[in-house]
Backbone bond lengths (Angstrom), bond angles and torsions (degrees), N, CA, C in turn:
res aa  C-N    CA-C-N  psi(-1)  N-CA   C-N-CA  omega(-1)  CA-C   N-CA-C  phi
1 X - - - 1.464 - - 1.534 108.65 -
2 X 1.355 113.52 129.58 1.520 112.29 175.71 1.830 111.81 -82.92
3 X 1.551 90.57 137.96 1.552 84.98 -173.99 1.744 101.28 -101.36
4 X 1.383 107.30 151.06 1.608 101.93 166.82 1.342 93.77 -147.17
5 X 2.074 96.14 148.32 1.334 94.36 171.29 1.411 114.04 -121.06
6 X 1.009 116.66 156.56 1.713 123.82 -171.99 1.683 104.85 -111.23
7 X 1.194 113.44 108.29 1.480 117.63 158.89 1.416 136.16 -87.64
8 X 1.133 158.64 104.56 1.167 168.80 -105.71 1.619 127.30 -164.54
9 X 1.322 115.11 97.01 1.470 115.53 -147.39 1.439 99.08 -95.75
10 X 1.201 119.67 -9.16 1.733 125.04 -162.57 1.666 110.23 -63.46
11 X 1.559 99.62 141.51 1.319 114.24 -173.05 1.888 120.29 -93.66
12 X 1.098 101.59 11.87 1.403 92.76 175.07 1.045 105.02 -154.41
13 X 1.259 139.38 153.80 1.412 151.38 -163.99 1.992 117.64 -123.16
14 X 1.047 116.36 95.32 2.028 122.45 24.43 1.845 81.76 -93.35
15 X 1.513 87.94 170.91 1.753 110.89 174.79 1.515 84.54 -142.79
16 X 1.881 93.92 159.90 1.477 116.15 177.52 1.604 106.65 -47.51
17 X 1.476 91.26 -57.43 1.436 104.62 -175.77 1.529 146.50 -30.49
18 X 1.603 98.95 -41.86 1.748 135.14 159.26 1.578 100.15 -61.13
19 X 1.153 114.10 -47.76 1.782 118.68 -159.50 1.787 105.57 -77.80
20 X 1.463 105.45 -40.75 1.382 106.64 167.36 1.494 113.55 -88.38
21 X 0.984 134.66 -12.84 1.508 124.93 144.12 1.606 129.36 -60.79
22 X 0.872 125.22 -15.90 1.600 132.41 170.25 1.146 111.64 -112.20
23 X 1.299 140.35 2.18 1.305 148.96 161.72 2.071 101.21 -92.89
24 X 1.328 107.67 -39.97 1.420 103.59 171.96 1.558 104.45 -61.89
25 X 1.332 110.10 -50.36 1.793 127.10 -164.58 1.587 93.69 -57.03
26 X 1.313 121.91 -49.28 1.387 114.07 -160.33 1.699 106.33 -85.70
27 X 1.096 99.87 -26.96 1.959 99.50 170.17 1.508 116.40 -63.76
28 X 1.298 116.70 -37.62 1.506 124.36 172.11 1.107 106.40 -81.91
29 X 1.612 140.81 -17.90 1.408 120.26 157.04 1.251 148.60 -57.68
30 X 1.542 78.08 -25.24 1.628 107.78 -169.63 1.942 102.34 -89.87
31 X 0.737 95.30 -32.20 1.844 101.61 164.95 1.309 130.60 -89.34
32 X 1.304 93.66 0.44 1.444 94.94 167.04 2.166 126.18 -91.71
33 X 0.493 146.34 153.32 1.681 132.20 179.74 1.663 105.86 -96.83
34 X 1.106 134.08 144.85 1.096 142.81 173.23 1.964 106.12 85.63
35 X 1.572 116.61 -153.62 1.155 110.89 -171.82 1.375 105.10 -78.84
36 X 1.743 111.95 -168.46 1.870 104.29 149.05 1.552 80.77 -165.72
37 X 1.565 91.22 140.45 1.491 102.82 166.61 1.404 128.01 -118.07
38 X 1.228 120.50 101.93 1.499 153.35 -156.04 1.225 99.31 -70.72
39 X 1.036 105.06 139.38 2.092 130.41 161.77 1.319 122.87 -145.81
40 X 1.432 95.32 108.49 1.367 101.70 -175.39 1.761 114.75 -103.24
41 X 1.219 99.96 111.64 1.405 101.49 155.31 1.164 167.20 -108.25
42 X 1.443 120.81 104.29 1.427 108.80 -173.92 1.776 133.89 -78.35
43 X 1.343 84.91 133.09 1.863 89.35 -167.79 1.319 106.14 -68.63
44 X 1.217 123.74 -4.40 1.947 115.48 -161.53 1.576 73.07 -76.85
45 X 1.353 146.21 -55.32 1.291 128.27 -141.86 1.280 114.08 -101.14
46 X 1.379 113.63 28.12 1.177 113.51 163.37 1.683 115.67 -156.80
47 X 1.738 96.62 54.71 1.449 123.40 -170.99 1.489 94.03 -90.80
48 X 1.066 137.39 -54.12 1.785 130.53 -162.44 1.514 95.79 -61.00
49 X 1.660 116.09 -35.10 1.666 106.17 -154.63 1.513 88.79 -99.22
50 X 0.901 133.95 -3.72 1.676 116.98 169.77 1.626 101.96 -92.76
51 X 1.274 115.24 -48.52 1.965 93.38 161.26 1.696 125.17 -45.37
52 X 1.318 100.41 -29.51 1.577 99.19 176.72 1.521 100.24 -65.39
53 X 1.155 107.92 -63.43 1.433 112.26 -166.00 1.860 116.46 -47.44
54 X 1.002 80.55 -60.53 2.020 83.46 172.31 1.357 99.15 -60.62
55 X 1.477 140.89 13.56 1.695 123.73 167.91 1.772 88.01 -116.43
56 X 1.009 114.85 -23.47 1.952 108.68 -173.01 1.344 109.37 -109.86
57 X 1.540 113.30 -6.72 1.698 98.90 -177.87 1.426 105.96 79.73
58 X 1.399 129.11 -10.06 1.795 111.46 179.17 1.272 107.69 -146.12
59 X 0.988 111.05 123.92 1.603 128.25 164.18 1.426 129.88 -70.41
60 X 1.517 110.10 108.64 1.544 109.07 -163.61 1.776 99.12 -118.42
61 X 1.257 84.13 -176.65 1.824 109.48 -173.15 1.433 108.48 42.18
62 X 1.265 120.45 -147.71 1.311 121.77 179.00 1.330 121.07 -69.85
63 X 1.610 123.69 11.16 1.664 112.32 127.15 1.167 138.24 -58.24
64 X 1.152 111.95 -41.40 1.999 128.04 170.30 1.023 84.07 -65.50
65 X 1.249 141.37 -68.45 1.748 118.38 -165.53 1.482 125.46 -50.94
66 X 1.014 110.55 -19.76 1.623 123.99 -174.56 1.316 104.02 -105.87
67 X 1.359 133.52 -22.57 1.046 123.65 156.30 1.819 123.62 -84.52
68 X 0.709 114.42 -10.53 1.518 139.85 179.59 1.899 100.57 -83.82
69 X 1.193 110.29 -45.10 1.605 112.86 -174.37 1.890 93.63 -73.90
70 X 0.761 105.36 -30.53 1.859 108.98 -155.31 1.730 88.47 -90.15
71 X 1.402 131.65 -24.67 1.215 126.14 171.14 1.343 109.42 -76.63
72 X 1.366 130.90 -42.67 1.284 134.49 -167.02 1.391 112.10 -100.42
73 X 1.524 121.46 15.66 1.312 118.65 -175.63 1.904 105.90 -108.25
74 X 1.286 98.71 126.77 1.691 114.99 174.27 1.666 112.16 -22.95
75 X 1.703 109.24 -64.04 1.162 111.09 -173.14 1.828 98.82 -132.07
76 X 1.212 105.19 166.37 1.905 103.86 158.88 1.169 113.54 -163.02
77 X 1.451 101.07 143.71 1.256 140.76 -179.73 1.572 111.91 -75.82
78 X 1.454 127.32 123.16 1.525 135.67 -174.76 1.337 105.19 -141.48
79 X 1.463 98.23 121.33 1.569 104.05 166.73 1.403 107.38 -149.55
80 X 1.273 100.14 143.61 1.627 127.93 179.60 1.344 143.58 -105.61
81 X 1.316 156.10 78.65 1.386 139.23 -168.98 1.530 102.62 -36.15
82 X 1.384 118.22 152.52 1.452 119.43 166.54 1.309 116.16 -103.08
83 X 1.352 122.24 134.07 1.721 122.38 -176.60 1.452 85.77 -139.63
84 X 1.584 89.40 150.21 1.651 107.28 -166.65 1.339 126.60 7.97
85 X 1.498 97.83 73.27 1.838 122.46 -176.82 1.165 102.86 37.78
86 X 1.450 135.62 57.09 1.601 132.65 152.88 1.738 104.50 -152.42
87 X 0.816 98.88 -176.15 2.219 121.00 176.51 1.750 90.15 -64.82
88 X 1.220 104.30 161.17 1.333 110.94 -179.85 1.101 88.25 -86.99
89 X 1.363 114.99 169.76 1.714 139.45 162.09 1.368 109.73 -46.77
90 X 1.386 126.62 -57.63 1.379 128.82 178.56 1.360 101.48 -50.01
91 X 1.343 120.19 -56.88 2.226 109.42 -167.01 1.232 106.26 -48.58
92 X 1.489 104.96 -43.08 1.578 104.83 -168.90 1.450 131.59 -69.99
93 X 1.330 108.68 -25.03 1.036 130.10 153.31 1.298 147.79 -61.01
94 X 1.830 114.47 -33.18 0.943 130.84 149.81 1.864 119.69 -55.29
95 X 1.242 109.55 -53.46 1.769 112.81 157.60 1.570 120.39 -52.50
96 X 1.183 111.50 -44.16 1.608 111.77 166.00 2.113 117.41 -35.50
97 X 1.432 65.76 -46.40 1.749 86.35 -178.88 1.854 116.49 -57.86
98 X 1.307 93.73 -53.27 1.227 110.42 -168.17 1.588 122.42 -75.38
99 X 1.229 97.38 114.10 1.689 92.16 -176.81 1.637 123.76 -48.63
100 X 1.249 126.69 158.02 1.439 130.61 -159.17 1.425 99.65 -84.50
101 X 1.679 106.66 -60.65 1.266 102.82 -169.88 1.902 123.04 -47.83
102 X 1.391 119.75 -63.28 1.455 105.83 163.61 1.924 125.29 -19.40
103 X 1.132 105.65 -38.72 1.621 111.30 -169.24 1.632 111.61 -78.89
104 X 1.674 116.96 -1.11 1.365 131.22 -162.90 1.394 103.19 -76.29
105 X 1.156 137.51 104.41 1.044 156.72 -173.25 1.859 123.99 63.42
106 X 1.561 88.25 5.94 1.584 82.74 178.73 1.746 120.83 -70.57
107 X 1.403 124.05 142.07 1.931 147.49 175.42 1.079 86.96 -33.77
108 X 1.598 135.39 115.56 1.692 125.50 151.91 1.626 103.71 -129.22
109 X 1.287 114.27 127.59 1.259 130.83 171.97 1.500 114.13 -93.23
110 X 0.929 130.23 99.22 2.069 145.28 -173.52 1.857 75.18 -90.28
111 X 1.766 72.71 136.20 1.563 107.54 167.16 1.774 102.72 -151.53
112 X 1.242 95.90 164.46 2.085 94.36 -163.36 1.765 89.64 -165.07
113 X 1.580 111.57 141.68 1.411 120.73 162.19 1.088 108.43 -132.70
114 X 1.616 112.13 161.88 1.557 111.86 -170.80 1.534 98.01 -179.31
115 X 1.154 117.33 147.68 1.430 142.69 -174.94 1.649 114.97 -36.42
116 X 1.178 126.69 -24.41 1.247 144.45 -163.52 1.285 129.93 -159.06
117 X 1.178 151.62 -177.05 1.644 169.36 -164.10 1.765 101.76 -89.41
118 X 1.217 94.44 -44.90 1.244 107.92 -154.03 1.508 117.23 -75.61
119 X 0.924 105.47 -18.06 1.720 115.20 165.23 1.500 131.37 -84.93
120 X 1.276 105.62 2.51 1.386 121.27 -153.65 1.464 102.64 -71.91
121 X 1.118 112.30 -40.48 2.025 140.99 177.02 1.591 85.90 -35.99
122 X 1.423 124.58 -28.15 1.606 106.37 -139.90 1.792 94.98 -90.82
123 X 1.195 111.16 10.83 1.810 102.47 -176.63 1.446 86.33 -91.25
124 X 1.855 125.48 -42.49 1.348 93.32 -161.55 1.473 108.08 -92.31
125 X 1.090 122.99 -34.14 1.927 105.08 165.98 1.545 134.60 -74.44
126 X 1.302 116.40 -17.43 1.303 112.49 132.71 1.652 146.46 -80.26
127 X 1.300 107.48 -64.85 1.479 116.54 -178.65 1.883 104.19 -44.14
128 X 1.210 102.00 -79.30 1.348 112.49 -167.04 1.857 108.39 -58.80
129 X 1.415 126.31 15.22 1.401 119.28 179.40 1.898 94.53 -99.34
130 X 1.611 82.24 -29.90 1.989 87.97 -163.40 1.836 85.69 -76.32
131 X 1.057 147.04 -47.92 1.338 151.91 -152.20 1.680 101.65 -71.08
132 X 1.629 112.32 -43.59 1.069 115.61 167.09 1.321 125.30 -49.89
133 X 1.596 129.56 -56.82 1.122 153.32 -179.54 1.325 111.44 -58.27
134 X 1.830 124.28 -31.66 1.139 132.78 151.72 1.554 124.31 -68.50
135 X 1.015 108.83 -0.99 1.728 129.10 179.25 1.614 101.58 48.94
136 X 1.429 100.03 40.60 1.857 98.50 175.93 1.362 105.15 -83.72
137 X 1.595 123.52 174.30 1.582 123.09 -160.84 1.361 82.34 -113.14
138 X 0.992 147.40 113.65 1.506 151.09 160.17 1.425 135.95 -87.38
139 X 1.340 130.80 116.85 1.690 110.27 -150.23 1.453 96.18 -91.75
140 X 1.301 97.79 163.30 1.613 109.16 -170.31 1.194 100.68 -53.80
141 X 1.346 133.39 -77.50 1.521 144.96 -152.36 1.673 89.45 -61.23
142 X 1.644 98.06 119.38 1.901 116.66 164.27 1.627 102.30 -133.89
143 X 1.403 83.32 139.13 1.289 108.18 -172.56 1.724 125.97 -80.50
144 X 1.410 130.97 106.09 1.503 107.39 -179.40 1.383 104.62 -107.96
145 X 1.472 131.70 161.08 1.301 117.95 170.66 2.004 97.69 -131.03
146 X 1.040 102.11 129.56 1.747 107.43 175.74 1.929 89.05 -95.97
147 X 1.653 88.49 168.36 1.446 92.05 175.71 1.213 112.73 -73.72
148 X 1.529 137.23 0.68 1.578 118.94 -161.24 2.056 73.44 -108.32
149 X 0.894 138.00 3.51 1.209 143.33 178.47 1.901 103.39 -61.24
150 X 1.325 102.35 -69.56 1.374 97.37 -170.15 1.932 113.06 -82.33
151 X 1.444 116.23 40.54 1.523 120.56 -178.38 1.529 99.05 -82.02
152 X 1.487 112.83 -17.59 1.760 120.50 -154.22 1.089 114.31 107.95
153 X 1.405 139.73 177.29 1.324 161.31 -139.63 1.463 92.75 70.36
154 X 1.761 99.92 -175.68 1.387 121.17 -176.19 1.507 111.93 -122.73
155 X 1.627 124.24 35.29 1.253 130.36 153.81 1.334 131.15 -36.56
156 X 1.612 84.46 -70.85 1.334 144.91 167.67 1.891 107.42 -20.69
157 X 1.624 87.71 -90.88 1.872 114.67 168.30 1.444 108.34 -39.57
158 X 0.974 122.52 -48.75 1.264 122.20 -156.02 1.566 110.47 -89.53
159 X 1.039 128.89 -40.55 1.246 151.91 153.33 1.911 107.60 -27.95
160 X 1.794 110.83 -69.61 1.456 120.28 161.94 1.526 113.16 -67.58
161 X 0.867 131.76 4.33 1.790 133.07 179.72 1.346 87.59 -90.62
162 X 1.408 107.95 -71.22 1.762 113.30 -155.84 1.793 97.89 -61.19
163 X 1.314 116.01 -40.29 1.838 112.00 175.38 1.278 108.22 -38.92
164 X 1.902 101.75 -62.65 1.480 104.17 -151.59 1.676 101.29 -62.02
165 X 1.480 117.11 -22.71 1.373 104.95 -159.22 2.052 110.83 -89.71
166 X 1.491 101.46 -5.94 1.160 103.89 -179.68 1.655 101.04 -81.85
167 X 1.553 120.02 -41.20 1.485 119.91 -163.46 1.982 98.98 -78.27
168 X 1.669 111.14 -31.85 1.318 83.25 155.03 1.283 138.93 -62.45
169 X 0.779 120.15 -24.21 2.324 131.71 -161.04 1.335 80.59 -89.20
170 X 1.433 138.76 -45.31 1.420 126.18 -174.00 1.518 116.89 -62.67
171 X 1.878 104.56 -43.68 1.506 100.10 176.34 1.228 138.78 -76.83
172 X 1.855 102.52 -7.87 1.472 121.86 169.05 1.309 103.53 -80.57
173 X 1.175 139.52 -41.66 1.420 124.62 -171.68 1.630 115.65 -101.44
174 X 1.374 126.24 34.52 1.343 146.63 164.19 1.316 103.49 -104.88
175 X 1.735 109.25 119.60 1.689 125.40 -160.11 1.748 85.24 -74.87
176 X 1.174 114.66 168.45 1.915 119.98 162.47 0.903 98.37 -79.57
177 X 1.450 131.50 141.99 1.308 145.03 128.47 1.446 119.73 -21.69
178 X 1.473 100.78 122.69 1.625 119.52 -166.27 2.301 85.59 -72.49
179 X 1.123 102.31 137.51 1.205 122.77 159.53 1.721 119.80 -83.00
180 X 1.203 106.90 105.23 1.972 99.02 -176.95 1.625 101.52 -51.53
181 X 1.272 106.12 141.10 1.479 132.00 165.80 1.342 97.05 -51.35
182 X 1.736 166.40 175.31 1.229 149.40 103.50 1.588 110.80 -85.93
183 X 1.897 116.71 26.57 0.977 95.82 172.92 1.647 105.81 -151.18
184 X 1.928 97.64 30.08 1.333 103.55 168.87 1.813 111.08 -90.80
185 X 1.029 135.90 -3.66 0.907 131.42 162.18 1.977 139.39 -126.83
186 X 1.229 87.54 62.76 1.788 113.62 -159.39 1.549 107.02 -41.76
187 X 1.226 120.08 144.23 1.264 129.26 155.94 1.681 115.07 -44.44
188 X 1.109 157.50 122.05 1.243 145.06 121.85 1.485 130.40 2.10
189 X 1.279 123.15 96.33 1.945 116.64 179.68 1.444 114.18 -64.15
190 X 1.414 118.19 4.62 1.468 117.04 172.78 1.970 97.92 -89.39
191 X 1.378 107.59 -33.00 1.545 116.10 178.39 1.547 111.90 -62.66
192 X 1.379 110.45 -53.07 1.616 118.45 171.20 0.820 109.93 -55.25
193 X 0.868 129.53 -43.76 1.881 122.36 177.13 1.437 136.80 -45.51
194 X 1.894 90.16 -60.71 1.179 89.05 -172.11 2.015 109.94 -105.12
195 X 1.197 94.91 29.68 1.387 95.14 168.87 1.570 134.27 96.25
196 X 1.501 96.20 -7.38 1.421 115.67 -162.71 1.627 107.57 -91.05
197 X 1.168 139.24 -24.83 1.478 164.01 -177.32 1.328 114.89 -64.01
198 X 1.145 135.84 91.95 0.958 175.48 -14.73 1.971 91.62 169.51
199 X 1.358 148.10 97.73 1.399 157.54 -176.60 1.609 92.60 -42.93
């Protein structure tokens, strides 16, 4: 089963943000072949414990879980409201959280909404500098949605069709991660013995 996770930075419930995140989630489902098992997360509800975490260094309860899904997930989905032409504080923060290495070459499709046209610039000089720095594989096609975005037409659709179908082809052709053997490289029974071998 392919796993994907959906991150979701939006501040109000419902927000654009949630709505174009499951509209990304469901376009890449649909391009994908076989099942996929989705996790969607929203960061508003787990804003107090990611401030904890950036003051203790560890992310617990159902932050570790959400950070734990986003490590072990095939591809993921990120989207952000934009405030003063960047990611809100919460996205960024949520990545703060998240260790780098997991994000090393994993499919991420950036999606972002915002009041106007005019912010739209902000996925590729923001989003995609932090994605870089995470050494995630990011598919070309990113998604913005302004509010005159969701009135109708097929801008919009077509725009999340062509995303979802690039971050699938990306997550189908990303090999699995080799699992270490824990028993290709054995301790020595002269080491066990005499005490020196390492627990």
């Amino acid at each position: 089963m392919t796993r994907l996770a959906v991150v979701s930075a939006g501040l109000g419930q419902p927000s654009s943000t949630r709505l174009l995140a499951d509209r990304l989630a469901a376009a890449t489902a649909g391009a994908l072949p076989g099942g996929v098992d989705a996790t969607t997360i929203e960061l508003r509800d787990h804003a107090h414990a990611m401030v904890d975490a950036t003051l203790t260094g560890f992310p617990s309860g159902p932050l570790r879980a959400a950070v734990e899904a986003v490590a072990a997930a095939d591809g993921l989905i990120a989207v952000t409201p934009i405030f003063n032409a960047s990611y809100s504080g919460l996205f960024k923060t949520f990545f703060d959280v998240l260790e780098r290495d997991p994000m090393e070459g994993k499919p991420v499709l950036l999606g972002a909404t915002g009041g106007t046209e005019r912010h739209s610039l902000a996925i590729d000089f923001a989003m995609r500098p932090l994605f870089a720095y995470l050494r995630a594989n990011v598919v070309p096609t990113a998604v913005y949605a302004a509010s005159e975005d969701w009135g109708g037409g097929e801008g919009l659709a077509d725009r999340v069709a062509r995303a979802g179908g690039e971050l699938a082809a990306l997550m189908g052709a990303r090999p699995a991660p080799a699992k270490a053997d824990p028993y290709d490289d054995p301790v020595p029974f002269e080491k066990l013995l005499s005490g020196t071998a390492r627990p």
